[in-house]
C-alpha positions in Angstrom: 68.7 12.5 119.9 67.3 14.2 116.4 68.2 13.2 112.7 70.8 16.1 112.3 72.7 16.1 115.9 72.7 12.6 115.1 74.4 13.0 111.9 76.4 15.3 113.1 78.0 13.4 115.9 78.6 10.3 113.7 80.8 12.6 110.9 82.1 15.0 113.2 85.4 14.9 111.7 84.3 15.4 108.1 82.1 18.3 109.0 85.0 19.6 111.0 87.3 19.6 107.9 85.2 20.7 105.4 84.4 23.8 107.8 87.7 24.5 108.5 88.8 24.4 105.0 86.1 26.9 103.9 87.2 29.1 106.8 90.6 28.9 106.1 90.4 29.8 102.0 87.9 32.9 103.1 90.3 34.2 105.6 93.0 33.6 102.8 91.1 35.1 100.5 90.2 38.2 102.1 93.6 38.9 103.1 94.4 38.6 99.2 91.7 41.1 98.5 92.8 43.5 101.2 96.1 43.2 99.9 97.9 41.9 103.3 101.5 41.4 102.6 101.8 37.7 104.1 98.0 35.8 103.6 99.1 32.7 104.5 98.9 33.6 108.1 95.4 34.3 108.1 94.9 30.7 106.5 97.4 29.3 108.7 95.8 31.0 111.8 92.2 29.3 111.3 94.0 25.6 111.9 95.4 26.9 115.0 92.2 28.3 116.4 89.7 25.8 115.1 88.2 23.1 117.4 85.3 21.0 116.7 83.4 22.2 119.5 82.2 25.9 118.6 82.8 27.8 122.4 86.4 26.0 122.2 86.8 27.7 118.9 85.9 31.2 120.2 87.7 30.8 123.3 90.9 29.5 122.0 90.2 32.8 119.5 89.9 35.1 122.3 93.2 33.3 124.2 95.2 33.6 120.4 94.1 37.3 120.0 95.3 38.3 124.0 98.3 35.9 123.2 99.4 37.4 120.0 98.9 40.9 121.6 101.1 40.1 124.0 103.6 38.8 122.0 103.6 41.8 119.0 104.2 44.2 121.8 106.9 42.3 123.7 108.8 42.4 120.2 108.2 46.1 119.5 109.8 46.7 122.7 112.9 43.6 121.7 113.7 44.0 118.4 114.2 48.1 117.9 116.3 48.1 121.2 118.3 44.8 120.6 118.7 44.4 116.6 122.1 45.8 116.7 123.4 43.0 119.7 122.7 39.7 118.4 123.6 37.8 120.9 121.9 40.3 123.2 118.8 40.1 121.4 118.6 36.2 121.2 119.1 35.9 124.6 116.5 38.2 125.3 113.9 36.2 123.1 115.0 32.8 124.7 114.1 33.7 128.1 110.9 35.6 126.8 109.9 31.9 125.2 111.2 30.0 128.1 109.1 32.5 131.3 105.9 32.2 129.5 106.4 28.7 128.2 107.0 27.8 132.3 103.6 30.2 133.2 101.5 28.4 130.7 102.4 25.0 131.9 102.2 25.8 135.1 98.3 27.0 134.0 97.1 24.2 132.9 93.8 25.1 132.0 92.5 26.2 128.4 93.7 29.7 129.5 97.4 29.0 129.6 97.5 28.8 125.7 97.8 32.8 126.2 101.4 32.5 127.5 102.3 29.9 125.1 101.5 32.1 122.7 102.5 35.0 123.8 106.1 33.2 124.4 106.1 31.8 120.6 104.9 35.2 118.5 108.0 37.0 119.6 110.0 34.3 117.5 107.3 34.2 114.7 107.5 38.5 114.5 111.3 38.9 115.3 113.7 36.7 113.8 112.3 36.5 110.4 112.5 41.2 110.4 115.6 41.2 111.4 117.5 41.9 108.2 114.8 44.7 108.2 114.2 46.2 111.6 113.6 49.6 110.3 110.0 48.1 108.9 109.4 46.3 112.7 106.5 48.2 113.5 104.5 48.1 110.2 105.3 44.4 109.9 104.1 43.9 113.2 101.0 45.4 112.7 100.1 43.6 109.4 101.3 40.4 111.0 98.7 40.9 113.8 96.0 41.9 111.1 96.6 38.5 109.4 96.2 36.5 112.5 93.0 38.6 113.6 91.6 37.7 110.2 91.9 34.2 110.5 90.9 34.1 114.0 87.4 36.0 113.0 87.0 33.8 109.9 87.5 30.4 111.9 85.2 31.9 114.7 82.4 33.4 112.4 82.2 29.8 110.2 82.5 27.5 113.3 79.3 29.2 114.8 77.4 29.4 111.4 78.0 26.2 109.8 76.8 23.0 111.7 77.7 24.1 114.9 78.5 21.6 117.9 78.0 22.3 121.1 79.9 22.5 123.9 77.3 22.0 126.3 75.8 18.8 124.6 79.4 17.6 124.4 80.1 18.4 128.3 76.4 16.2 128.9 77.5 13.9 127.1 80.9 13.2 128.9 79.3 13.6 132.6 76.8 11.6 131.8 79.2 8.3 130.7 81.1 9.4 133.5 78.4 8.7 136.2 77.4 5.5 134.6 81.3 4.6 135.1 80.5 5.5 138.3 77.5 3.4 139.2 79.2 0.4 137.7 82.1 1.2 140.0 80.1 1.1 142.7 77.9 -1.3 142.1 81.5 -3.7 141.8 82.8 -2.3 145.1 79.2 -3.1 146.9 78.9 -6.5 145.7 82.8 -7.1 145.2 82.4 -8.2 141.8 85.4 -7.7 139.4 89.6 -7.8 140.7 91.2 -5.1 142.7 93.2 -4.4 139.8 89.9 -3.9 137.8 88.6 -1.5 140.1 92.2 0.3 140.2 91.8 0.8 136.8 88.2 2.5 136.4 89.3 4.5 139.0 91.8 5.9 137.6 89.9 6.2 134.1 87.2 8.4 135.8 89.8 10.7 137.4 91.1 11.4 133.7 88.0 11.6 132.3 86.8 14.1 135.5 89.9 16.4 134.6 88.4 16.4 131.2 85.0 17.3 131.6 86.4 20.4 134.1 88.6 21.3 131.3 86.1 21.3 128.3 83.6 23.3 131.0 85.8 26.1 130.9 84.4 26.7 127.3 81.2 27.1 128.1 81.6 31.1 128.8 82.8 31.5 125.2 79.0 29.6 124.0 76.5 32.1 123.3 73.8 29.4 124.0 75.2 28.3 127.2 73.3 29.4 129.6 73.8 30.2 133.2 72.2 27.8 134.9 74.1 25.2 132.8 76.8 26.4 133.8 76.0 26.6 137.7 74.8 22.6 137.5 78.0 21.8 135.7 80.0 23.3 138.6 77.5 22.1 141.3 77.9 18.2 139.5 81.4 18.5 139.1 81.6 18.7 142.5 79.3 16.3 143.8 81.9 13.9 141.2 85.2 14.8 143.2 83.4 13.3 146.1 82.6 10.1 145.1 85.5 8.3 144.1 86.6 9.0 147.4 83.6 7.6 149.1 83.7 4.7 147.3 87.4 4.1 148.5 86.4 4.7 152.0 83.4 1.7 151.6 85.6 -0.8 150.4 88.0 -0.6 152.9 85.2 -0.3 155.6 83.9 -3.5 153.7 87.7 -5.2 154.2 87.5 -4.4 157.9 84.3 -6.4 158.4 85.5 -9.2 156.6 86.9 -11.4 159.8 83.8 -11.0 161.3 81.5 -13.2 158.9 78.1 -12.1 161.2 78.9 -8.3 160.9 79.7 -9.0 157.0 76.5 -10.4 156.3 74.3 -8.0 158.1 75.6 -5.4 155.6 76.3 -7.6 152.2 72.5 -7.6 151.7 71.6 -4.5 152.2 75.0 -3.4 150.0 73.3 -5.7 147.2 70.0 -3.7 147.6 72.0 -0.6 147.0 73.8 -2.0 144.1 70.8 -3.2 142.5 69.4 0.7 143.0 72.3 2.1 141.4 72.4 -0.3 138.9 68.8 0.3 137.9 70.2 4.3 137.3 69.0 5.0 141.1 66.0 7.3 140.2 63.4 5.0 142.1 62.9 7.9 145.2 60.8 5.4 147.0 63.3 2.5 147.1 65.9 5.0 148.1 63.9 6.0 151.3 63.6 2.3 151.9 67.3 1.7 151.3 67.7 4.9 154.1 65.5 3.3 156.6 67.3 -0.4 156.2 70.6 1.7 156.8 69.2 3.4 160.2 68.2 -0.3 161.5 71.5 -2.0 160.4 73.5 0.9 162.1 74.3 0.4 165.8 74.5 3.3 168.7 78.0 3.4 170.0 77.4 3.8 173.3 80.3 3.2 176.1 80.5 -0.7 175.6 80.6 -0.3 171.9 83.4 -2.3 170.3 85.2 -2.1 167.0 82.7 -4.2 165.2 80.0 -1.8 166.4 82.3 1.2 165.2 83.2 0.0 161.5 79.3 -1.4 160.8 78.1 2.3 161.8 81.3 4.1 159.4 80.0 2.2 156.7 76.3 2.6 157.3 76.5 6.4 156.9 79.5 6.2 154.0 76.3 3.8 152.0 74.2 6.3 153.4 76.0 9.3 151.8 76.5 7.3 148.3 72.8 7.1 148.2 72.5 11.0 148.7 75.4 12.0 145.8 74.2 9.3 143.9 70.7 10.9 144.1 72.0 14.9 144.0 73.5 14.1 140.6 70.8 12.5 139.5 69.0 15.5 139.9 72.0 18.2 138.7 72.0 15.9 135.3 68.3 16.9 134.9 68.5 20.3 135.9 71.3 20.6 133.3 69.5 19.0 130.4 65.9 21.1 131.4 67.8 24.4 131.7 66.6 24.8 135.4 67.9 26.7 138.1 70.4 24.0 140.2 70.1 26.3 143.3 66.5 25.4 143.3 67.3 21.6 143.8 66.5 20.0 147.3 70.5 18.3 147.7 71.4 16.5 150.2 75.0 18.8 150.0 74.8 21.6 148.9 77.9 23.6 147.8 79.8 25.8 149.7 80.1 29.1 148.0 83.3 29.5 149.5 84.6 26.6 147.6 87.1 26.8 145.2 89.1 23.9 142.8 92.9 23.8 143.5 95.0 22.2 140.6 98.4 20.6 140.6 101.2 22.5 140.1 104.7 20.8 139.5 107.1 23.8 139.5 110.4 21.8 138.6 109.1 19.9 136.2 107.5 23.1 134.5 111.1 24.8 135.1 112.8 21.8 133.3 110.9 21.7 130.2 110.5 25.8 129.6 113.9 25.9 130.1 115.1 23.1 127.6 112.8 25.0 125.1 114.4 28.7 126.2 117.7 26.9 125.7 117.0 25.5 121.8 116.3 28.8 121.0 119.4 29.9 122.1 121.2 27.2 120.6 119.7 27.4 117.7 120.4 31.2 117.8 124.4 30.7 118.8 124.5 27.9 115.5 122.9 30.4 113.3 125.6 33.8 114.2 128.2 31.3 114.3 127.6 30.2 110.7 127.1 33.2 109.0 124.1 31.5 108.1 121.2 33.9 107.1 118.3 31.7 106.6 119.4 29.8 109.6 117.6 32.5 111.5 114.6 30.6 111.2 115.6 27.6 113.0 115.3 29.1 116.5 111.6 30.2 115.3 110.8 26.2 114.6 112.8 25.5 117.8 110.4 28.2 119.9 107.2 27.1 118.2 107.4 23.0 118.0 109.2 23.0 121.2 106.5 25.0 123.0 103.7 22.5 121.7 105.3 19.6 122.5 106.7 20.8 126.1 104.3 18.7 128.1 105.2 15.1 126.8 106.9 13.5 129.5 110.5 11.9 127.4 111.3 14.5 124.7 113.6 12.5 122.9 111.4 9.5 121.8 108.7 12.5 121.0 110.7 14.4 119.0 112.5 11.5 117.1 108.9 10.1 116.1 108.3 14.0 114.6 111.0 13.8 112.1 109.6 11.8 109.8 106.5 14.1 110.2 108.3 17.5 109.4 110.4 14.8 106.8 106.6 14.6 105.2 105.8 18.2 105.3 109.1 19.2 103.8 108.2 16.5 100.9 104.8 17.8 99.9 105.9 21.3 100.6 108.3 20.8 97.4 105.7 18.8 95.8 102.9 21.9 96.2 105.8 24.4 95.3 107.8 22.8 92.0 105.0 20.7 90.7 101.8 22.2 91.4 101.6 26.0 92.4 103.8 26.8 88.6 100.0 25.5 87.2 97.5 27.7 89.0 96.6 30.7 87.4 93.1 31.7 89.6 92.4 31.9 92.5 89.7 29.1 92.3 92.0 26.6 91.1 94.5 27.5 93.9 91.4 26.2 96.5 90.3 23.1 94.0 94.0 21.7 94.5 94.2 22.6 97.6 91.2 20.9 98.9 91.9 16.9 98.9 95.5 17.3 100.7 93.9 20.0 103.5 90.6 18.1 103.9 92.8 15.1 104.5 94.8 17.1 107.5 91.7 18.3 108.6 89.7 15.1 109.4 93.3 13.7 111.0 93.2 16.9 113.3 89.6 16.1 114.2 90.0 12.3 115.1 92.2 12.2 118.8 94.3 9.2 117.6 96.0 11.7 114.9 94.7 15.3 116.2 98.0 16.6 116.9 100.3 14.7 113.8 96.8 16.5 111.6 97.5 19.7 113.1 100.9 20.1 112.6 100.6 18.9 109.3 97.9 21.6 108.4 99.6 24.6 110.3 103.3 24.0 109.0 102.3 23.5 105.5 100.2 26.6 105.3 103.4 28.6 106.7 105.7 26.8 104.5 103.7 27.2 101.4 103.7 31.3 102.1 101.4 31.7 99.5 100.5 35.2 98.2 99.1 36.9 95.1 102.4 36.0 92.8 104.2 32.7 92.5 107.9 32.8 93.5 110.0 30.2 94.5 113.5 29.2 93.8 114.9 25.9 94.8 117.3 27.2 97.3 114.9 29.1 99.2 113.1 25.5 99.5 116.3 23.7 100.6 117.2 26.6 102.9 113.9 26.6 104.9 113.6 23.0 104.7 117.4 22.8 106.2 116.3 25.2 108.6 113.0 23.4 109.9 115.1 20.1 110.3 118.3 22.3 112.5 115.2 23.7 114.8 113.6 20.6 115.8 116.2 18.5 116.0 118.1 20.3 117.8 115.3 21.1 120.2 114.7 17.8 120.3 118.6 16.5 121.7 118.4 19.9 123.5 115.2 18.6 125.4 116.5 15.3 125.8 119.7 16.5 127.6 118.1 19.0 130.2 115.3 17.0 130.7 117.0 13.1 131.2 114.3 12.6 133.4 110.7 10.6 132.1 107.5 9.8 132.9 108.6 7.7 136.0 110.3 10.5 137.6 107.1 13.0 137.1 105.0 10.1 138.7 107.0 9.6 141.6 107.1 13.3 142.2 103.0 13.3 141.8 102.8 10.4 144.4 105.1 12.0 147.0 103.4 15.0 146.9 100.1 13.3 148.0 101.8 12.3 151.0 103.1 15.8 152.0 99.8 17.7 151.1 99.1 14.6 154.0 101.6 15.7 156.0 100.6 19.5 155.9 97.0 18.5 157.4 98.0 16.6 159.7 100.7 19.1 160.8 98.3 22.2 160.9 100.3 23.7 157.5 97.8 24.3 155.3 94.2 25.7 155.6 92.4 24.2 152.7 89.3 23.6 152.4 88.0 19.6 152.0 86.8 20.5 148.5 90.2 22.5 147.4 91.8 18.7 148.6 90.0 16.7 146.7 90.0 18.8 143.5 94.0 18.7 143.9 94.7 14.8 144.6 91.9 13.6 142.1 93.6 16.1 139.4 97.3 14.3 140.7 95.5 11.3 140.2 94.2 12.2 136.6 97.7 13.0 135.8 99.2 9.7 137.0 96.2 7.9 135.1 98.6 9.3 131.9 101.5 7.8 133.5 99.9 4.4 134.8 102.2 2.3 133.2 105.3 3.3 135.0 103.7 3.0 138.6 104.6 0.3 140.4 101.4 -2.0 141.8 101.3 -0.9 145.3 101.8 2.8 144.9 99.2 2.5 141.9 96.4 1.0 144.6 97.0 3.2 146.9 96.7 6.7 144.7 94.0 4.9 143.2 92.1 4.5 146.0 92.7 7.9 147.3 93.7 6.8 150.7 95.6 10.0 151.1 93.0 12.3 150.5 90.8 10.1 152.5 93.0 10.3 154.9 93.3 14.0 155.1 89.8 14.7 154.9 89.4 12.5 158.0 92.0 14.3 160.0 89.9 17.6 158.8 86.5 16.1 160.2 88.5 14.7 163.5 90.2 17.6 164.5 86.9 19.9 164.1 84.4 17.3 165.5 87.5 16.9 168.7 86.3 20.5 170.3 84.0 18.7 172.0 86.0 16.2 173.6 88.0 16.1 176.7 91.4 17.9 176.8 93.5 14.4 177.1 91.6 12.8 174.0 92.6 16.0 172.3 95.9 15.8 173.0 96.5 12.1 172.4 94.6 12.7 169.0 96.6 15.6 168.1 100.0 13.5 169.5 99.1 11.1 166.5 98.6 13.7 163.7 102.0 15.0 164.8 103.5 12.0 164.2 101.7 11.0 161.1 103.0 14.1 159.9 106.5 13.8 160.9 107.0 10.0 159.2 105.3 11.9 155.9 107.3 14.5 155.7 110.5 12.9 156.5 109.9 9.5 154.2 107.4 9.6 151.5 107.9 6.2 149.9 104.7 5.1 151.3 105.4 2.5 154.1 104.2 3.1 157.2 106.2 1.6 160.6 103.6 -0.5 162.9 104.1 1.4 165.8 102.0 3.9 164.4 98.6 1.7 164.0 99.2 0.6 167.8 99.1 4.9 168.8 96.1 5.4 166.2 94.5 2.3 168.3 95.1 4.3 171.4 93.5 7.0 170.2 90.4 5.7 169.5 90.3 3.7 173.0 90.3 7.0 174.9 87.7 8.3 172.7 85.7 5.5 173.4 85.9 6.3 176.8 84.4 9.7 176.5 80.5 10.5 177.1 78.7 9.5 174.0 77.6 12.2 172.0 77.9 13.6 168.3 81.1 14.9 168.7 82.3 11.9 170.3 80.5 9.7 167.1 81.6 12.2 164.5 85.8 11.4 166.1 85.6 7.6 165.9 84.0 7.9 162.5 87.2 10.0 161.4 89.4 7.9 163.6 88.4 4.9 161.9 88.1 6.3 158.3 91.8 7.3 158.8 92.5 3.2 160.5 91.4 1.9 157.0 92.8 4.6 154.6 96.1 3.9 156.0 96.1 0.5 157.3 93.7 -0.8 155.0 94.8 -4.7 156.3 96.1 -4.5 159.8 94.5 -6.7 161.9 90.9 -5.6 164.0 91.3 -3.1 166.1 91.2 -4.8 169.7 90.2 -3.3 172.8 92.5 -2.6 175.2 93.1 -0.7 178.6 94.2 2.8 179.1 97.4 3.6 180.8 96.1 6.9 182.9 99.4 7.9 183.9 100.5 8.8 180.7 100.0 12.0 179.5 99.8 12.8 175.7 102.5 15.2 174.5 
């Protein structure tokens, strides 16, 4: 690393002020100079679009411009139509906000800040021209020419002044994510560290997975990011959803062996070797041919006298096996990505499918719940404001549209929002401060940015740092609006107490509002992310669903990074077993079983596909996660007939799945024991 990125890195957040600042009094000041009506929002527009990463920055410009497009239009086609029906018009604005608020959470990507905003502009642009509908167009437009101004300005700075990369930043993240990953493995091989431990870094690397794909989805908006960058990104990314999983799948192969001390020890050194590889970064090529060749000699044939021993010794031979070969393809996608080289030109051991595509969660009730709570603040806020007579009570619902949609994710509202009045208590405070006792002082423009500067820089380098990014933010955006600063100072003191009144009705009124429809927490939304694991289960096993092993593993790991958020509230058990994946291990086991089963005999087909049916009965009917014994004795069953089929791949390729699917699910059943056939039964 040079001198400069260096020093960049290190004051990140004061560079990231000071830039901010600067683009926030230019876009300010050309509004003044082009004589836009309302300036502030081309100030306040630059702390909503700025990021410290530049392509975030342009992105989240491009998604604000489509966003506030969206949303001017929407309220030409409201506000003309509906001004004369009140009651009409608010509830045509509430469910506006509320049916974009639920598509952008059900987005969840970067992107979905276009219905947010979309949702949110219509309140900003219609409540506060309603006393003057007749001016709804030109307002509109000058509005929009505000925010296009400060989206350019915070753009254009961000990629001249000390830029920061989002490439360098996404390197950066994958690569403490894969030495995460080598430790993890390295603790599974040689069991060193709790279970609880190991739970843990799991689920740390699942959160820190979902946030390397979500800062990738910047790179487009980076004129330096190339495409092969982007291309290794993708091609590592998914090389990373597959080995949390495998590492799973080794441990409890390693728990299998442990009753049988001789089977243990003829894999525990060769484990260690591996460890020690990955330890040493596992770039030694030589060693890992050795480490390949150990493997093939340690792994028995299962011929027709093989026993369980036999089968679990050769599962986990080729699960180390294929740790070796990620471990080594993203060795080589992190060096592709750093020289700028063509990642399709790279010798990996799996290559991509091109048909491959990432699946994310999607909680639909929970999205419903909290777009509606917001939908109906709006509306209360609305009803409160007609039913007072009180005119500058029309901008409540505007605070109710606008805080409510940023903090509609957070899991319990009411805590959330209570914590934020003191904050909008603060902005209210300095608010007065800026309007009574230091804007009736500035005469030029020049001192207007000199006092200014300390309070802004201050909010600045908060929204920078992630302990106080979003308490920065709101600080810097709200104050900006609430200062409505133009060419002339005017300000009376019940104006002030009016808007200040107003702010305080909006969000806390959103905030009981959100509190009431939405009693529910973070314990509900995590037992609704664990019970869906076991029906995505439950639809592969029961032939109701057609994804692909990759779109499964992109969806459970991203469950998983969303119950990392929500750790705290899962009980032990539940928390192993989503940490471990077992699951998704699971599924993709049935996936590999069912496909390698073709080539089996019609009765091991059926008694195979008699077992999926019934794993995916007990799933769907009871997703609490405890399994009845009978079912381990069926899956034991299972693999006894396979054993007795003519050894082959196919025949290999089903035990390996059967018994994959024996540990995901049963991870401490007893051995597997061999037992007789009863040929006069016939599978269903």
């Amino acid at each position: 690393m040079n001198h400069t990125s260096s020093f960049r890195e290190r004051h990140a957040a004061i560079i990231f002020a000071f830039r901010t600042y600067a683009a926030a009094m230019l876009a300010f000041s050309i509004a003044l100079l082009l004589d836009m009506p309302r300036p502030y929002w081309a100030m306040a527009s630059v702390y909503i679009t700025s990021n410290l990463l530049t392509g975030a920055t342009t992105s989240k410009a491009v998604y604000r411009i489509l966003g506030t497009l969206i949303g001017a239009a929407a309220t030409l086609a409201l506000v003309p139509n509906l001004i004369n029906a009140p009651e009409l018009f608010s509830l045509a604005v509430a469910l506006w906000i509320g049916i974009c608020l639920y598509l952008s959470l059900l987005d969840g990507t970067p992107r979905s800040y276009i219905f947010m905003l979309a949702g949110y502009t219509v309140a900003l642009l219609g409540f506060p021209i309603v006393t003057a509908p007749q001016a709804t167009f030109d307002i509109v437009v000058s509005r929009v020419q505000e925010i296009t101004l400060g989206i350019l300005c915070a753009s254009v700075v961000a990629m001249l002044v000390l830029p920061r990369s989002v490439t360098s930043a996404v390197i950066a993240q994958a690569d403490a994510w894969l030495i995460g990953a080598r430790r993890l493995a390295v603790g599974v091989l040689t069991g060193r560290g709790s279970d609880k431990e190991r739970d843990t870094e799991r689920l740390r690397l699942a959160a820190a997975a979902s946030e390397i794909d979500q800062l990738g989805r910047h790179l487009a908006y980076e004129k330096d990011a190339s495409a092969n960058v982007s291309r290794g990104l993708q091609r590592l990314r998914r090389h990373m959803l597959s080995l949390l999983p495998l590492l799973g799948s080794i441990e409890d192969r390693q728990l299998a062996l442990t009753s049988h001390q001789q089977a243990s020890a003829r894999v525990a050194a060769i484990s260690a070797r591996i460890a020690e590889w990955l330890a040493g970064g596992g770039s030694d090529e030589r060693q890992a041919d050795a480490l390949r060749a150990a493997l093939d000699e340690v792994r028995p044939a299962l011929n027709v006298d093989a026993n369980w021993t036999d089968i679990a010794i050769n599962g986990l031979a080729i699960r180390l096996r294929n740790l070796i070969d990620v471990a080594r393809d993203c060795r080589l996608l992190r060096e592709a990505i750093v020289d700028d080289r063509d990642p399709d030109s790279l010798p990996l051991a799996f290559p991509p499918s091109p048909l491959a595509i990432a699946v994310p969660h999607r909680d639909y009730w929970s999205a419903l719940l909290s777009a509606g709570a917001v939908a109906l603040a709006v509306l209360g806020c609305c009803c409160f404001a007609i039913a007072t007579g009180w005119t500058d009570g029309i901008v409540a619902p505007l605070f109710a549209a606008v805080v409510g949609s940023l903090l509609a994710g957070v899991d319990d509202p009411l805590p959330t929002f209570r914590n934020f009045y003191g904050l909008f208590l603060v902005v209210i405070a300095i608010h007065g401060i800026y309007l009574f006792g230091v804007l009736p002082r500035i005469t030029t423009l020049e001192m207007l940015i000199v006092a200014l500067m300390p309070t802004f820089l201050l909010f600045g380098w908060m929204a920078a740092r992630p302990a106080t990014a979003r308490v920065g933010s709101i600080l810097a955006i709200y104050i900006s609006v609430q200062l409505a600063l133009t060419d002339t100072y005017s300000a009376d003191f019940l104006s002030y107490a009016n808007s200040s009144v107003a702010l305080m009705v909006g969000v806390s009124l959103t905030g009981v509002i959100s509190g009431i429809v939405r009693l529910v927490g973070a314990d509900w939304i995590a037992g609704r992310l664990l019970r869906s694991n076991w029906r995505t289960l439950a639809a592969v096993a029961g032939r109701e669903s057609n994804q692909s092993p990759f779109a499964l593993a992109s969806l459970m790991q991203h469950r998983l990074a969303l119950l990392a958020a929500r750790v705290a509230v899962v009980p032990a058990d539940a928390r192993s077993d989503a940490a471990n994946l077992r699951q998704l291990r699971t599924a993709l086991n049935v996936l590999d079983v069912r496909r390698a089963s073709l080539g089996l005999s019609r009765r091991s087909r059926a008694t195979i596909e008699a077992f999926f049916a019934r794993i995916a009965s007990i799933c769907r009917s009871s997703t609490a996660g405890s399994l009845p014994n009978g079912l381990v004795e069926q899956l034991d069953s299972a693999i006894a007939i396979t054993l007795r089929e003519q050894p082959g791949e196919a025949r290999d390729e089903v035990l390996l799945g059967l018994t994959g699917v024996r540990s995901g699910l049963f991870p401490r059943s007893p051995a597997y024991q061999s037992h007789d056939i009863d040929h006069r039964t016939v599978a269903a």
